[in-house]
C-alpha positions as CSV (number, residue, x, y, z in Angstrom):
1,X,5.9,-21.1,-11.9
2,X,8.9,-21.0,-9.4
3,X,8.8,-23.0,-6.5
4,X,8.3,-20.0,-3.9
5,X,5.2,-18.7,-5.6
6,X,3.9,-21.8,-5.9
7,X,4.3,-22.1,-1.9
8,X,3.2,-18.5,-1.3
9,X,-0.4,-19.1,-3.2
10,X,-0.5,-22.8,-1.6
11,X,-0.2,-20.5,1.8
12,X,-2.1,-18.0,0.5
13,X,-5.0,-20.3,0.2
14,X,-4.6,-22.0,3.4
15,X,-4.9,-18.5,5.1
16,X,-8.1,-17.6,3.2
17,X,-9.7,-20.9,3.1
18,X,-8.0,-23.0,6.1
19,X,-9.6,-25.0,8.5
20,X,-11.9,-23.7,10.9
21,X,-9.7,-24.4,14.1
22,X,-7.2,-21.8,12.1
23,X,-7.7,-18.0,13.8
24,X,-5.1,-16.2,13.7
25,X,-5.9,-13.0,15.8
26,X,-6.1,-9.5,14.3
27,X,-2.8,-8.7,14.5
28,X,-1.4,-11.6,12.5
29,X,-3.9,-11.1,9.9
30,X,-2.5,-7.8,9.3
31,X,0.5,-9.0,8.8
32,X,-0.8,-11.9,6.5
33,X,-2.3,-8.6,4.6
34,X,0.2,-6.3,4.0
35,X,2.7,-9.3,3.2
36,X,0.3,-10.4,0.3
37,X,0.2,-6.8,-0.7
38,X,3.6,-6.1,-0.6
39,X,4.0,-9.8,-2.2
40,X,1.8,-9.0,-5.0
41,X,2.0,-5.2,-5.5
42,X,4.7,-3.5,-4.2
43,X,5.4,-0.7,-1.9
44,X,2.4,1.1,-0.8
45,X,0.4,3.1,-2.9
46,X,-2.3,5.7,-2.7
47,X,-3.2,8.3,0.3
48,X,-3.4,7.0,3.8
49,X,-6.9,6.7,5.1
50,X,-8.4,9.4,7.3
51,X,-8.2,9.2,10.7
52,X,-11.8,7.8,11.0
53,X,-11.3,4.7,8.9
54,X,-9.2,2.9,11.8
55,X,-9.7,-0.4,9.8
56,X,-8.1,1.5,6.4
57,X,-5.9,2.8,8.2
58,X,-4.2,0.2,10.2
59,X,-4.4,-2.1,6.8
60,X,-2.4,1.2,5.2
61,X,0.2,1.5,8.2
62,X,1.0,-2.0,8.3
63,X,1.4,-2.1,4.2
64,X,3.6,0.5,4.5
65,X,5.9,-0.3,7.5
66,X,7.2,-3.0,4.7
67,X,8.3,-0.5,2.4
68,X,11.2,-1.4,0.3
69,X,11.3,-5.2,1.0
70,X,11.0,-7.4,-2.3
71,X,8.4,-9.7,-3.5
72,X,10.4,-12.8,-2.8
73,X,11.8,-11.6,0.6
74,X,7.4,-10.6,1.1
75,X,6.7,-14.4,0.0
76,X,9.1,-15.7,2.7
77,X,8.4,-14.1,5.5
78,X,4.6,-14.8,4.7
79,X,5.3,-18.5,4.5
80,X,7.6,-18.6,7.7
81,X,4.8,-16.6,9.6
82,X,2.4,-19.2,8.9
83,X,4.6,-22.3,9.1
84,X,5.6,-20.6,12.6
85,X,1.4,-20.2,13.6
86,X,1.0,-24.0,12.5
């Protein structure tokens, strides 16, 4: 395993399963998410939520605003994000 996944699912752990004094607020767990996603999947996928799922939505919006950026450059800027939180 490369050293930059390695540090992406030691991050990805820490954001799931961290500490309790570690809250990000909503808006940098939506970043956290679509990162991973775009990390692990790709560009976005599917249709876009209707206009009643706000939470499916947002999720979908923010997946997509990363559109086009590569896994390793996703991995990265999830790591920095959190180092930067810390």
């Amino acid at each position: 395993m490369s050293d930059l996944k390695q540090q992406f699912e030691d991050a990805v752990n820490f954001v799931q399963n961290g500490p309790g004094d570690f809250k990000p607020d909503n808006s940098l767990k939506l970043q956290f998410y679509a990162l991973y996603k775009q990390a692990t999947e790709g560009d976005v996928k599917g249709k876009k939520p209707g206009l009643t799922d706000f939470v499916g939505r947002a999720k979908y919006s923010a997946w997509e605003s990363l559109k086009g950026m590569s896994s390793d450059k996703a991995m990265e800027t999830y790591i920095s994000k959190l180092d930067a939180f810390r």
